[in-house]
N, C-alpha and C positions, 0 to 999 in steps of 0.2 A: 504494500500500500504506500502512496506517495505521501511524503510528508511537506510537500511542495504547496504553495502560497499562491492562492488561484485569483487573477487579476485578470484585467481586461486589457485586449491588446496595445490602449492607449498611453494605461496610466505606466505601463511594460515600458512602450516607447519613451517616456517620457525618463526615466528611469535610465534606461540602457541610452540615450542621446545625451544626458546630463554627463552620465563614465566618459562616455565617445569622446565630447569636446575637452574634458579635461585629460583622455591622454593618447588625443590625436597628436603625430609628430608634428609640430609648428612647421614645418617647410609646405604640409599639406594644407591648401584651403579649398580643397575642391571637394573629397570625398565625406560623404555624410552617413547616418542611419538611416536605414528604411523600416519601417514599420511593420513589425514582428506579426506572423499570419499562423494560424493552426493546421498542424498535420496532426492525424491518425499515429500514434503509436500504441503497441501492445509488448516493446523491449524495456519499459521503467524509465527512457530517458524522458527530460522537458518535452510536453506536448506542442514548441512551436520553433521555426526558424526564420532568419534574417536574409534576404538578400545582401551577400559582403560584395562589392565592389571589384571590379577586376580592374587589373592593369594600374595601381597605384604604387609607386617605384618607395613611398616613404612606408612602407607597411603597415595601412592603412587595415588591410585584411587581418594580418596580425592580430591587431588590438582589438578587432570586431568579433573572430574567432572566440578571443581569450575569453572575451564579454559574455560572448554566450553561453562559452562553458560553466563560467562564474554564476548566472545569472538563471540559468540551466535548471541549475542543483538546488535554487530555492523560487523561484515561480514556474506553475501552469498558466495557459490562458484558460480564462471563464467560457464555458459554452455561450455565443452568444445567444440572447435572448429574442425570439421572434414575434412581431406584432402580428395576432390574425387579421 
């Protein structure tokens, strides 16, 4: 059973964009977070992943990587809720 912190994918982003800018390498201003989305798992890992950026020579992917693993370990995303 997951003892992971079930959030919505906004307040996630807001969260993992806060980590990003503080240890984005300074030479990078281009590469940002994108907005964490729900996948289907049944292996115990986080129910959700990021698109990391390609092609950023300051290892911008890196630190997005590390984020998620970090970030991983203590949030799921919330089912979203649907209005009939």
């Amino acid at each position: 059973m997951s003892k992971r912190k079930s959030i919505t994918a906004g307040e996630l982003y807001v969260q993992l964009d806060r980590e990003f800018r503080q240890r984005r390498p300074r030479e990078c201003a281009s590469c940002y977070l994108m907005l964490p989305y729900r996948v289907d798992r049944v292996d115990g890992e986080a129910n959700w992943e990021v698109i990391i950026p390609a092609g950023c020579s300051h290892g911008c992917a890196n630190v997005i990587e590390e984020l998620v693993a970090e970030y991983g370990q203590e949030y799921d995303l919330a089912a979203e809720s649907r209005a009939s």
